[in-house]
mmCIF file as gemmi writes it, N, C-alpha and C atoms, coordinates in Angstrom:
data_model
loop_
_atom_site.group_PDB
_atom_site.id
_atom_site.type_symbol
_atom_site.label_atom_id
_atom_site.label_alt_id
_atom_site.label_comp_id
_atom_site.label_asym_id
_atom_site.label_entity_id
_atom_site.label_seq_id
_atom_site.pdbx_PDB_ins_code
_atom_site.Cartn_x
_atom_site.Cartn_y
_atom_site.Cartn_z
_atom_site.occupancy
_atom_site.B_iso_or_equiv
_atom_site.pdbx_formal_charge
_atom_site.auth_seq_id
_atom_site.auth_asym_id
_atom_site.pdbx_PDB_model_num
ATOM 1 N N . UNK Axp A 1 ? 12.051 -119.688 68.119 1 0 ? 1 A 1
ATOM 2 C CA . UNK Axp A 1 ? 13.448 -119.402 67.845 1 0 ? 1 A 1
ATOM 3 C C . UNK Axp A 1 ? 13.902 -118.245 68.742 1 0 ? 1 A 1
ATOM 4 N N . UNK Axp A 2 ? 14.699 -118.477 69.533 1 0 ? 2 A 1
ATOM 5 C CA . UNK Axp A 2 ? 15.537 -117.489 70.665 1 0 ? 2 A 1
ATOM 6 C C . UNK Axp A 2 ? 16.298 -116.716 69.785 1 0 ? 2 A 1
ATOM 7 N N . UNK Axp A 3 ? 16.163 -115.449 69.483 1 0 ? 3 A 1
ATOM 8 C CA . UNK Axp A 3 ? 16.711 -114.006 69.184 1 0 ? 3 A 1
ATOM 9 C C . UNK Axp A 3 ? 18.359 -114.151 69.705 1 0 ? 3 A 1
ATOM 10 N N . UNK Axp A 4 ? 19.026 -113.787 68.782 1 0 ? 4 A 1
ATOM 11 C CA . UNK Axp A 4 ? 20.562 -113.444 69.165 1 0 ? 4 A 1
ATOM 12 C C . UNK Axp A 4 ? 20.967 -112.138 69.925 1 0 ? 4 A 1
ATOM 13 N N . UNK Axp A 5 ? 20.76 -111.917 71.331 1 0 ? 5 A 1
ATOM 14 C CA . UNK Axp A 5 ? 21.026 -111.272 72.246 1 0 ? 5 A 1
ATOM 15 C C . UNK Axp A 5 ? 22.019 -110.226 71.785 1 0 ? 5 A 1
ATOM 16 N N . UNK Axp A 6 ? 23.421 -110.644 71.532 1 0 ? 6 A 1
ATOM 17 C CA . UNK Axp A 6 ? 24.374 -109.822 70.71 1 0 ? 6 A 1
ATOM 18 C C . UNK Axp A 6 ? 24.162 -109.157 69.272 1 0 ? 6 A 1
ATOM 19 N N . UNK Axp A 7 ? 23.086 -109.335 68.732 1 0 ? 7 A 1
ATOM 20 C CA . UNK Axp A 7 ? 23.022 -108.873 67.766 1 0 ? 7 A 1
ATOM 21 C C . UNK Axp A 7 ? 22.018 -107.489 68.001 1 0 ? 7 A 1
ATOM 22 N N . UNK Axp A 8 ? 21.334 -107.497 69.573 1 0 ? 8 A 1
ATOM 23 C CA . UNK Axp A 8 ? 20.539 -106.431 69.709 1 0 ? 8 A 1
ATOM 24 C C . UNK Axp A 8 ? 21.356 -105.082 69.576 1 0 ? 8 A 1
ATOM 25 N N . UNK Axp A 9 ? 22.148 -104.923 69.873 1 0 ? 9 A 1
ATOM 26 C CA . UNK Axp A 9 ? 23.365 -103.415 69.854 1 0 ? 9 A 1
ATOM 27 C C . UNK Axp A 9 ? 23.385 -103.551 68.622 1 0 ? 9 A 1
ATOM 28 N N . UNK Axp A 10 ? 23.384 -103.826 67.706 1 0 ? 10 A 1
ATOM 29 C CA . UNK Axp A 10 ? 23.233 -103.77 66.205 1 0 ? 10 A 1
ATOM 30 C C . UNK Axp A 10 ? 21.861 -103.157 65.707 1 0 ? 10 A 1
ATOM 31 N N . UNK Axp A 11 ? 20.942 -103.155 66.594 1 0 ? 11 A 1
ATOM 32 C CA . UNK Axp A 11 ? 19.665 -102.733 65.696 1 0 ? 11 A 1
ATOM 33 C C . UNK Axp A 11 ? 19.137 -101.404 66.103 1 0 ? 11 A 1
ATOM 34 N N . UNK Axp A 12 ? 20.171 -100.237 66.016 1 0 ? 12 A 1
ATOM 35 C CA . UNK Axp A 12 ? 19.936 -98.875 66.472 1 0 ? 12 A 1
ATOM 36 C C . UNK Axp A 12 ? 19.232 -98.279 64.715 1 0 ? 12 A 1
ATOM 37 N N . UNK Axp A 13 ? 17.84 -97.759 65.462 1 0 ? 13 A 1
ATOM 38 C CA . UNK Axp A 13 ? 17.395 -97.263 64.367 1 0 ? 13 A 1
ATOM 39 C C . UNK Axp A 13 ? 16.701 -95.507 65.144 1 0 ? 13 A 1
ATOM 40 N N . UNK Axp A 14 ? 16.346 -94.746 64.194 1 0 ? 14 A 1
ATOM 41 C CA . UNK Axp A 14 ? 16.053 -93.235 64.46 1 0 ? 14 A 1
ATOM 42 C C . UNK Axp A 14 ? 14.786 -93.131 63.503 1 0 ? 14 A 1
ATOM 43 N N . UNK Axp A 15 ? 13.504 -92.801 64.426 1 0 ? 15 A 1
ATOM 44 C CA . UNK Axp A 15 ? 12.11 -92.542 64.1 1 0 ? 15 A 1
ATOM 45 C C . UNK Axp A 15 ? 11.577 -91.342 64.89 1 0 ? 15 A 1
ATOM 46 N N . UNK Axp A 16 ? 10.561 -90.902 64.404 1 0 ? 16 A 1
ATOM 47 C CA . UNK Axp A 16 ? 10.208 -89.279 64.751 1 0 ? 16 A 1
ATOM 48 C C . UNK Axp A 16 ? 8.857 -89.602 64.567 1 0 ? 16 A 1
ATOM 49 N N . UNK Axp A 17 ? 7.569 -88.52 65.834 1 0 ? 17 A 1
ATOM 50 C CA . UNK Axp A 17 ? 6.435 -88.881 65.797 1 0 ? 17 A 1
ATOM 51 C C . UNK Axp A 17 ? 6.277 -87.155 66.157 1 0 ? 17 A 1
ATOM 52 N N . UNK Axp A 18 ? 4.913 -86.712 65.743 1 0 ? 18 A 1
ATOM 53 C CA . UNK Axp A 18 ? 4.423 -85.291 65.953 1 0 ? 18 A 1
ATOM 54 C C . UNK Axp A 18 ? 4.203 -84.918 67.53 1 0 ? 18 A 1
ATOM 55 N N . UNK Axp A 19 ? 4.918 -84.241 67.76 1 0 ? 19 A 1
ATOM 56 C CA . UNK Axp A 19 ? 5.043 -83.756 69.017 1 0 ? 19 A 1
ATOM 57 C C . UNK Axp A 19 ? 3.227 -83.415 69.486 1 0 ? 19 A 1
ATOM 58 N N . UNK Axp A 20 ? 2.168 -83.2 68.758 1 0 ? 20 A 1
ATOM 59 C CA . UNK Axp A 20 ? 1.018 -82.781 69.282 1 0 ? 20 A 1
ATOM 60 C C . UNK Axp A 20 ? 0.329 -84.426 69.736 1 0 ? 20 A 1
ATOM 61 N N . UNK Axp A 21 ? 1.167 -85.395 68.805 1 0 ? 21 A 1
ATOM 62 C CA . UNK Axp A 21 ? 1.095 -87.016 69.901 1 0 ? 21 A 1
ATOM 63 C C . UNK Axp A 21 ? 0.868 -86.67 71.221 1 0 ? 21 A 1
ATOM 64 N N . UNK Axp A 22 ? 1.798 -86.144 72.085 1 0 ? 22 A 1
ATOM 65 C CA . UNK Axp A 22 ? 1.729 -86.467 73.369 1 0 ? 22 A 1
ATOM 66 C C . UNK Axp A 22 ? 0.307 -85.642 73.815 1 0 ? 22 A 1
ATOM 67 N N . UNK Axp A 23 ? -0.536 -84.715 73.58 1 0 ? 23 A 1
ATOM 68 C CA . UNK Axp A 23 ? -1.515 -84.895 74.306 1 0 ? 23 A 1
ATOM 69 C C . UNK Axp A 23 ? -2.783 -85.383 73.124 1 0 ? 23 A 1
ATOM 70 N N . UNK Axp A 24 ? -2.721 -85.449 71.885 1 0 ? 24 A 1
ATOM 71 C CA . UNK Axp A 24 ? -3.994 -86.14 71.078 1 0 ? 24 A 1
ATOM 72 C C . UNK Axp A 24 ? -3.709 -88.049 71.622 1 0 ? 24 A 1
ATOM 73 N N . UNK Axp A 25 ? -3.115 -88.236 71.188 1 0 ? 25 A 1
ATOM 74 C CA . UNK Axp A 25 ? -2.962 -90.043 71.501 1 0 ? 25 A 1
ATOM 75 C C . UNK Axp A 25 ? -1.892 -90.195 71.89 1 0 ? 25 A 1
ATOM 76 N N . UNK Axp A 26 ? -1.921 -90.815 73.506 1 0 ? 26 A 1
ATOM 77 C CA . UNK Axp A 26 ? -0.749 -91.03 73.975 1 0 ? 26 A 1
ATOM 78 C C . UNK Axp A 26 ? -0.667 -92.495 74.207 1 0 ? 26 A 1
ATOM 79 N N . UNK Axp A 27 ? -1.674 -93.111 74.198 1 0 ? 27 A 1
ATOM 80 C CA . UNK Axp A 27 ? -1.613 -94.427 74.36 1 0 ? 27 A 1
ATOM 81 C C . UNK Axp A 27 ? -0.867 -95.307 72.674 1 0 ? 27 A 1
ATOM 82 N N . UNK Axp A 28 ? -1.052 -94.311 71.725 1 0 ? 28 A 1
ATOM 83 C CA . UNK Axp A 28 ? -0.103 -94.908 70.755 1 0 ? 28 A 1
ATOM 84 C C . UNK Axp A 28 ? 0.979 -94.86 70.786 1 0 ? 28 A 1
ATOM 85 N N . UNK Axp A 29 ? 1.392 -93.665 71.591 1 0 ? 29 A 1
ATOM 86 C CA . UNK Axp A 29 ? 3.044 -93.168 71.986 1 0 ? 29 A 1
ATOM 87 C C . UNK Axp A 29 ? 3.175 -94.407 72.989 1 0 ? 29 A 1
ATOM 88 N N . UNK Axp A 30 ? 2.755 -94.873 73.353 1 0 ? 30 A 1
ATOM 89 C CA . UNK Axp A 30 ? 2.809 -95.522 74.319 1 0 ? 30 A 1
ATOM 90 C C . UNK Axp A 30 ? 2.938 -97.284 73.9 1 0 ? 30 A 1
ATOM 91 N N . UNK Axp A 31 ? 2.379 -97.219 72.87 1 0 ? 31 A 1
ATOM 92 C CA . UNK Axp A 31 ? 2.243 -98.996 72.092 1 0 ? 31 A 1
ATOM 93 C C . UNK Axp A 31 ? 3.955 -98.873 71.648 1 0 ? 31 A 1
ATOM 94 N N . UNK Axp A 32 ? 4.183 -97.199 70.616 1 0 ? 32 A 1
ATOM 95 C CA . UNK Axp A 32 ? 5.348 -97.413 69.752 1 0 ? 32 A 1
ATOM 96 C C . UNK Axp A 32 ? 6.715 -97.717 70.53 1 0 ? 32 A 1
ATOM 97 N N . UNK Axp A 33 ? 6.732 -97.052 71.41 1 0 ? 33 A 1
ATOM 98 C CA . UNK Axp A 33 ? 7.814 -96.811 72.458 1 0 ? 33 A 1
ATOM 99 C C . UNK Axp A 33 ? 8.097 -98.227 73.632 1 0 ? 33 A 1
ATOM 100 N N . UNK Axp A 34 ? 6.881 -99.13 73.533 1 0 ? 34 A 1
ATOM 101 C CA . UNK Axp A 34 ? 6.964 -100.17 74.316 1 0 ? 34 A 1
ATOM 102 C C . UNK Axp A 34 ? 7.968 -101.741 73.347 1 0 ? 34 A 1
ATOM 103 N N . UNK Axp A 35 ? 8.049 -100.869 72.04 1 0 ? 35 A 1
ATOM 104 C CA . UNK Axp A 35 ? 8.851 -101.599 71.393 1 0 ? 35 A 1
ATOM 105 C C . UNK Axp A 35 ? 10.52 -101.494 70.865 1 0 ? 35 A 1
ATOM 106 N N . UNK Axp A 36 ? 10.618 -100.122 71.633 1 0 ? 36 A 1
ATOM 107 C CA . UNK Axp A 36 ? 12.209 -99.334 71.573 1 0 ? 36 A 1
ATOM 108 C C . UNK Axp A 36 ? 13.056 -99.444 72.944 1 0 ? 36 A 1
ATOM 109 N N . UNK Axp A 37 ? 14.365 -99.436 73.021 1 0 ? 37 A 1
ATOM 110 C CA . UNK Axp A 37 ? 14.686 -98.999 74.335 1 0 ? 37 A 1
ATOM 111 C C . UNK Axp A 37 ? 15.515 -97.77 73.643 1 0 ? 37 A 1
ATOM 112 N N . UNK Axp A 38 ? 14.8 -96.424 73.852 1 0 ? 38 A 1
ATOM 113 C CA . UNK Axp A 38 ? 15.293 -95.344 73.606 1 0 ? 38 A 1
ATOM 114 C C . UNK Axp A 38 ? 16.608 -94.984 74.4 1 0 ? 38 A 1
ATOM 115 N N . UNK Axp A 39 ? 17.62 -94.439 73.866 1 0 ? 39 A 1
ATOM 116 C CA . UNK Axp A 39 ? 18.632 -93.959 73.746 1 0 ? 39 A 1
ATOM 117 C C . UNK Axp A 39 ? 18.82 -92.259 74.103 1 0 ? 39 A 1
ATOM 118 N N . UNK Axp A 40 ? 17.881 -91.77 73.216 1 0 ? 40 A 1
ATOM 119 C CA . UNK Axp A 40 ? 18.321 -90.509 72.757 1 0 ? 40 A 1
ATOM 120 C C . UNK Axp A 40 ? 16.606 -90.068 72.298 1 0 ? 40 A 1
ATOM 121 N N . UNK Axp A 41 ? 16.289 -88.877 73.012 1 0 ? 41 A 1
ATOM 122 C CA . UNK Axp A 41 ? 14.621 -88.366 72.428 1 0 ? 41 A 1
ATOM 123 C C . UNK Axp A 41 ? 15.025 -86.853 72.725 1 0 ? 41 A 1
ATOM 124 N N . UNK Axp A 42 ? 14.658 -86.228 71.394 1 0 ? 42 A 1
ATOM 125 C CA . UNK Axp A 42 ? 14.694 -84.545 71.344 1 0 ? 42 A 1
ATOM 126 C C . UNK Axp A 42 ? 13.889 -84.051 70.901 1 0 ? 42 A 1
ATOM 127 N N . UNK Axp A 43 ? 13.118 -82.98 71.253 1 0 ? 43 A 1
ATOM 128 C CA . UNK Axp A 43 ? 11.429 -82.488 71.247 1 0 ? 43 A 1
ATOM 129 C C . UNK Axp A 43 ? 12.395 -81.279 69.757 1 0 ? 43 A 1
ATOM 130 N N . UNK Axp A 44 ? 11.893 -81.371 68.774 1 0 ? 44 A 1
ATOM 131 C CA . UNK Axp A 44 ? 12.633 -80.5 67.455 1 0 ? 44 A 1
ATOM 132 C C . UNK Axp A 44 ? 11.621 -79.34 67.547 1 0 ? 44 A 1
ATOM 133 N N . UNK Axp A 45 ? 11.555 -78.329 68.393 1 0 ? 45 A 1
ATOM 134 C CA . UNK Axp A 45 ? 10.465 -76.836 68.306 1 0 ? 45 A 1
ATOM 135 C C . UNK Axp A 45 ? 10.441 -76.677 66.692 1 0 ? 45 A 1
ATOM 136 N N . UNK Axp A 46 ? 10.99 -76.868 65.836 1 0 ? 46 A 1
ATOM 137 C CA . UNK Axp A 46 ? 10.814 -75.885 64.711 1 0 ? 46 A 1
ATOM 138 C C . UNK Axp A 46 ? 10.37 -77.014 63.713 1 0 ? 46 A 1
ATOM 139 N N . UNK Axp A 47 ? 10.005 -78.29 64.006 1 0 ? 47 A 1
ATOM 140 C CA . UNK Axp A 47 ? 9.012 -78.938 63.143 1 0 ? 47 A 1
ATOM 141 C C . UNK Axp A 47 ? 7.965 -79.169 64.102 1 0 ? 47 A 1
ATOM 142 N N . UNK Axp A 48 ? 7.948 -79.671 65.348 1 0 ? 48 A 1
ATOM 143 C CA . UNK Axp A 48 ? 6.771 -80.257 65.969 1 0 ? 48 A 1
ATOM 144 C C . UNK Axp A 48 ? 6.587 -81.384 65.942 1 0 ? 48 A 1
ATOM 145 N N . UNK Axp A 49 ? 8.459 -81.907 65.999 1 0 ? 49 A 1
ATOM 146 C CA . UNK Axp A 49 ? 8.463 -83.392 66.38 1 0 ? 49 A 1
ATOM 147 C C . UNK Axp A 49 ? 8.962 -83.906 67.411 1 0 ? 49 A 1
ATOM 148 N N . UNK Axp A 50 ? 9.345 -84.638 67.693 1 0 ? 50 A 1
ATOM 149 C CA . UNK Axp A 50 ? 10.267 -85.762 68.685 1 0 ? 50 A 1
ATOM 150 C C . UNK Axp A 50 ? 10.554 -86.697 68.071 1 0 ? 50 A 1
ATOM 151 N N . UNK Axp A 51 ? 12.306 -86.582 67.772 1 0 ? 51 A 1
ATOM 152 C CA . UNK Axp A 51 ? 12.768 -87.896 67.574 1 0 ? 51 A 1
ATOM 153 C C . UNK Axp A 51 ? 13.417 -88.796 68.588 1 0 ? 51 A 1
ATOM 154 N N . UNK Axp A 52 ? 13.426 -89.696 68.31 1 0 ? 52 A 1
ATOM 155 C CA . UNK Axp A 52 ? 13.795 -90.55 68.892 1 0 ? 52 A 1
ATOM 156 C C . UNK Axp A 52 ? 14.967 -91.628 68.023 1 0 ? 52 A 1
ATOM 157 N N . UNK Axp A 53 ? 15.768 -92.127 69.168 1 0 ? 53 A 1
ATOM 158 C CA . UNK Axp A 53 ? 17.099 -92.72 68.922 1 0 ? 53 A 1
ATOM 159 C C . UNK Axp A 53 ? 17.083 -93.865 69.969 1 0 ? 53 A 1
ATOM 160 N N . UNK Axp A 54 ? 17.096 -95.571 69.476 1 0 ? 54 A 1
ATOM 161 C CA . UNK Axp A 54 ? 17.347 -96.498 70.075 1 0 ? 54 A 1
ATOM 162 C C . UNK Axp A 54 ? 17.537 -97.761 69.257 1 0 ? 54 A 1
ATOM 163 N N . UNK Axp A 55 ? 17.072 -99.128 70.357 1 0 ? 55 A 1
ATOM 164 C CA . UNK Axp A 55 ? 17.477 -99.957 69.794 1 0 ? 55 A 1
ATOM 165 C C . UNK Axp A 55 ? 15.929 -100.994 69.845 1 0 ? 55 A 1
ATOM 166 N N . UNK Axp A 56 ? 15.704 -101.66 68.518 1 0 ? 56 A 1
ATOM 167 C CA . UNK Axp A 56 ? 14.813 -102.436 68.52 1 0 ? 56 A 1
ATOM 168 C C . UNK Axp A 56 ? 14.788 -103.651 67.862 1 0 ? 56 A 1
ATOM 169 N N . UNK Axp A 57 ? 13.871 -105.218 68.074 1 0 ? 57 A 1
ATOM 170 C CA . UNK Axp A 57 ? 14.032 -105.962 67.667 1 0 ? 57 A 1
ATOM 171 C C . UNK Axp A 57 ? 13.422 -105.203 65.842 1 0 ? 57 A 1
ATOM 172 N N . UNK Axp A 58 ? 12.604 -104.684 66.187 1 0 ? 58 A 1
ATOM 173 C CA . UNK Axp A 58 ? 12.288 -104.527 64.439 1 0 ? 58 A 1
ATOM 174 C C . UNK Axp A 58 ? 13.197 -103.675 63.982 1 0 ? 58 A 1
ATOM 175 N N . UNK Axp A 59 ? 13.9 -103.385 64.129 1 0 ? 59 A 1
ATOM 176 C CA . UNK Axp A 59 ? 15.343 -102.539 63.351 1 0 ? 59 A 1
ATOM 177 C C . UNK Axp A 59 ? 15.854 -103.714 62.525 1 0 ? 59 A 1
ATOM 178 N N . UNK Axp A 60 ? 16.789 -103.505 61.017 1 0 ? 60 A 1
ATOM 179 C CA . UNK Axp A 60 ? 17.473 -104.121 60.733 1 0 ? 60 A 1
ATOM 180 C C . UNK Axp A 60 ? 18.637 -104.106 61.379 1 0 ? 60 A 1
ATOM 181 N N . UNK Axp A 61 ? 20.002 -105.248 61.858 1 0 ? 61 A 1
ATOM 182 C CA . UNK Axp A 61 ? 21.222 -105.084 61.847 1 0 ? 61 A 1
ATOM 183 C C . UNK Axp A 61 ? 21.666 -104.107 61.211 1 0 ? 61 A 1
ATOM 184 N N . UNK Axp A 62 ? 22.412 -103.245 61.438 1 0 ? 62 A 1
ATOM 185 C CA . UNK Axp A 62 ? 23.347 -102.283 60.923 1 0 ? 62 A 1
ATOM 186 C C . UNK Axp A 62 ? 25.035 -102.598 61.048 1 0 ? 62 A 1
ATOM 187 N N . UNK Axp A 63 ? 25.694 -102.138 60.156 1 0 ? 63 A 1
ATOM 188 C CA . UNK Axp A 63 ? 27.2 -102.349 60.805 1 0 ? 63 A 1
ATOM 189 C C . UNK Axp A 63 ? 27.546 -101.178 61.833 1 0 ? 63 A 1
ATOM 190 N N . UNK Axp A 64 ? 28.307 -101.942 62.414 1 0 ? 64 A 1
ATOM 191 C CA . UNK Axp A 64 ? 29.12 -101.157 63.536 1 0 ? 64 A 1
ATOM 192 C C . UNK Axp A 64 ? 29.835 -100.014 63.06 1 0 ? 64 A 1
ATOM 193 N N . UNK Axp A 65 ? 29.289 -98.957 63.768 1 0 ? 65 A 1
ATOM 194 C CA . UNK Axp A 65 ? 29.73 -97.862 63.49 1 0 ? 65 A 1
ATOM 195 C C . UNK Axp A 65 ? 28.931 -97.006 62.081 1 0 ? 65 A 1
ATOM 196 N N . UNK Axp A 66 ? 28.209 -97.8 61.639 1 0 ? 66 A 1
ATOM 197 C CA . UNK Axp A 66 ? 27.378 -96.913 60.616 1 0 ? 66 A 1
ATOM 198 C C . UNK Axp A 66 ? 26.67 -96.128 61.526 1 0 ? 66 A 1
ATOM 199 N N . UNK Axp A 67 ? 25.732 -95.102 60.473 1 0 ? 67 A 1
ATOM 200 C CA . UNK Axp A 67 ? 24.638 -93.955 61.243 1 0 ? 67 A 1
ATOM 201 C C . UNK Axp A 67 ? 23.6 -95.07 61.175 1 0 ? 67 A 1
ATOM 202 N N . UNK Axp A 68 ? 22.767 -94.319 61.993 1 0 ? 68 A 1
ATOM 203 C CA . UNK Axp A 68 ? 21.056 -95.237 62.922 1 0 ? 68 A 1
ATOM 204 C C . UNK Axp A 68 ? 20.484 -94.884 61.31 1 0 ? 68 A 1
ATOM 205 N N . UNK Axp A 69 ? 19.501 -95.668 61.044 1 0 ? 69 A 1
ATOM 206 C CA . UNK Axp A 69 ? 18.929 -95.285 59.699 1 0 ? 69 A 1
ATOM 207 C C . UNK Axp A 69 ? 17.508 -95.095 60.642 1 0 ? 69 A 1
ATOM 208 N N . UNK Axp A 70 ? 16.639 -94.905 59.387 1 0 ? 70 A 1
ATOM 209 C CA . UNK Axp A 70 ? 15.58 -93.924 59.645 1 0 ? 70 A 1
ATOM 210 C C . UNK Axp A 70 ? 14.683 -95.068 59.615 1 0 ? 70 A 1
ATOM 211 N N . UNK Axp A 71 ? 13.541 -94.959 60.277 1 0 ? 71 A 1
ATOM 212 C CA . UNK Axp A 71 ? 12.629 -95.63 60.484 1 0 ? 71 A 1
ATOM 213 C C . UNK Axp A 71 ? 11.234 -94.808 60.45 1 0 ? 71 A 1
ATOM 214 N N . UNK Axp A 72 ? 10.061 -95.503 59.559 1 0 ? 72 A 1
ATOM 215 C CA . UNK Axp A 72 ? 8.193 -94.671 59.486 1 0 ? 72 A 1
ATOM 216 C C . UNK Axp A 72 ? 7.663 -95.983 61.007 1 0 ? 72 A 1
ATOM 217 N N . UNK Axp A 73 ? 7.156 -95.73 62.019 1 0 ? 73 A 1
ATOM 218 C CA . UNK Axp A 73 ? 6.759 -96.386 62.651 1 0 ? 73 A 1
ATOM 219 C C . UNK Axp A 73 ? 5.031 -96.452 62.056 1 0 ? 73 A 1
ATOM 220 N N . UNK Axp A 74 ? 4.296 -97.23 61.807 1 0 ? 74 A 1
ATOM 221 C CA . UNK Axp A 74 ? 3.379 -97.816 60.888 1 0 ? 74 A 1
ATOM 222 C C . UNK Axp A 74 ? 2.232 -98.696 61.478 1 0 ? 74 A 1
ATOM 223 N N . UNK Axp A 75 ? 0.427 -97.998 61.714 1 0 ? 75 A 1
ATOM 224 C CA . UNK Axp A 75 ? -0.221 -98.915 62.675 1 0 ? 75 A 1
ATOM 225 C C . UNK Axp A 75 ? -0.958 -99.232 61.607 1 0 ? 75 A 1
ATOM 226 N N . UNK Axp A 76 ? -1.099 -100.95 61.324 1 0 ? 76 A 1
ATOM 227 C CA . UNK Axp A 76 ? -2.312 -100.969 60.1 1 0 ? 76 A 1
ATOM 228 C C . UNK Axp A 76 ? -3.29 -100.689 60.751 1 0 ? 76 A 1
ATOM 229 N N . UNK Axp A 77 ? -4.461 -99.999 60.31 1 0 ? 77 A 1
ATOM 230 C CA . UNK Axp A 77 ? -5.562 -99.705 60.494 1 0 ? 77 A 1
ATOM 231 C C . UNK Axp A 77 ? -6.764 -101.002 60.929 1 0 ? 77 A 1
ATOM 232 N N . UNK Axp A 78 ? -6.385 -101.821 60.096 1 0 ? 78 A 1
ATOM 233 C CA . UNK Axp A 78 ? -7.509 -102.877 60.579 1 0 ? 78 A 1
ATOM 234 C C . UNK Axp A 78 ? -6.867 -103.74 61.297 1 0 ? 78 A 1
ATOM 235 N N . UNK Axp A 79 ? -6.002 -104.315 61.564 1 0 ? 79 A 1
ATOM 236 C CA . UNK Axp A 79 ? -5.269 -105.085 62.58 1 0 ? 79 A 1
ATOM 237 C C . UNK Axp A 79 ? -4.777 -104.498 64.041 1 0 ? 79 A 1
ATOM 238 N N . UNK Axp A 80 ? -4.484 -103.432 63.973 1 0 ? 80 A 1
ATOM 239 C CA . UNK Axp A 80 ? -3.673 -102.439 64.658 1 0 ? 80 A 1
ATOM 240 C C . UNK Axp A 80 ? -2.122 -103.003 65.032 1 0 ? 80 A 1
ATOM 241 N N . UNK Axp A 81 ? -1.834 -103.715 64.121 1 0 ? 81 A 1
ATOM 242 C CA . UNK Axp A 81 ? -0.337 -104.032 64.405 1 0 ? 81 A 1
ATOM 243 C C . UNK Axp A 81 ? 0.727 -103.011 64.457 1 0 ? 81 A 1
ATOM 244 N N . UNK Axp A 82 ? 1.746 -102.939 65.018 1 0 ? 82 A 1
ATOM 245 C CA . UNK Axp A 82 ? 2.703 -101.767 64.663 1 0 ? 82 A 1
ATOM 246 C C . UNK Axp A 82 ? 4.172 -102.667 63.772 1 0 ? 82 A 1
ATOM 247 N N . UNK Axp A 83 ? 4.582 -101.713 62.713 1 0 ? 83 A 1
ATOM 248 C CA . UNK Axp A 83 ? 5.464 -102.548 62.708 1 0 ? 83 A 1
ATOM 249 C C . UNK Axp A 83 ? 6.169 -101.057 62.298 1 0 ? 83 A 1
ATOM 250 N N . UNK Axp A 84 ? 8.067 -101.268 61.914 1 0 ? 84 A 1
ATOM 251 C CA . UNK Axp A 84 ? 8.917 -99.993 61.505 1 0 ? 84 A 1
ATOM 252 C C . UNK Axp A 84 ? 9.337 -99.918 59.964 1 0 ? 84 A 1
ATOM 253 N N . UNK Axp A 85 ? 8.733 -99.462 59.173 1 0 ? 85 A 1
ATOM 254 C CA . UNK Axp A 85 ? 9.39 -99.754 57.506 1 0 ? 85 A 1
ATOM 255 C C . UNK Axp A 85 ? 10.679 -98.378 57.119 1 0 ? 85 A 1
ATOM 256 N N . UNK Axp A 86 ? 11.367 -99.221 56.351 1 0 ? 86 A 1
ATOM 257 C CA . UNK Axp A 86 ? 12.769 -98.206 56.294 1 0 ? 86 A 1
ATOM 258 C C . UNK Axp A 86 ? 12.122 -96.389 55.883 1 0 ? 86 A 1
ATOM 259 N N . UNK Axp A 87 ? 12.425 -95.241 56.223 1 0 ? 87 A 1
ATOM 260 C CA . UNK Axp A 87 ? 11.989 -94.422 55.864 1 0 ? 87 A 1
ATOM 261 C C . UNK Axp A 87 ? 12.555 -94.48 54.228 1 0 ? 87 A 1
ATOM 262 N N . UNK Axp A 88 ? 11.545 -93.83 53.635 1 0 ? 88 A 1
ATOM 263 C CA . UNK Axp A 88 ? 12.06 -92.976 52.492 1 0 ? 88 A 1
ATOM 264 C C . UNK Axp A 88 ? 13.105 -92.124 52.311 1 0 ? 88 A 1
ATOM 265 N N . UNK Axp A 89 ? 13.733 -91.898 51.406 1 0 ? 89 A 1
ATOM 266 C CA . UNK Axp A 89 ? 15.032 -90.784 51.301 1 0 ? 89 A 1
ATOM 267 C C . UNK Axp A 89 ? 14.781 -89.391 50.435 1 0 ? 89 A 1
């Protein structure tokens, strides 16, 4: 089934990974990010994160003009699949 092209600008979601990622495992930074086309990435000094802001097939649709909702980016352990589950509030 061919993906609705126009519906990709709809799937802006906002996820955050520990800034000490980039030199402990970068090749996971590297799996998560091969599934975003980032937008928007800001290194946050006063937690020791990087978020990130884009668009992905695993995002839900959002309406136009809502805020990016939050996304836990998620590797099962025994599969190593990645997938994005809605963050918590």
């Amino acid at each position: 089934m061919e993906k609705d092209k126009r519906s990709f600008v709809h799937r802006l979601g906002r996820f955050s990974i520990p800034g000490s990622m980039v030199y402990t495992n970068p090749d996971l930074i590297m799996k998560i990010l091969s599934r975003v086309v980032v937008t928007r990435a800001e290194y946050l000094l006063h937690d020791n994160r990087i978020e990130y802001i884009g668009y992905s097939w695993d995002f839900a649709e959002k309406e136009e003009y809502a805020e990016a909702p939050t996304y836990t980016a998620v590797i099962d352990d025994d599969s190593g699949d990645l997938r994005f589950d809605p963050a918590p509030y």
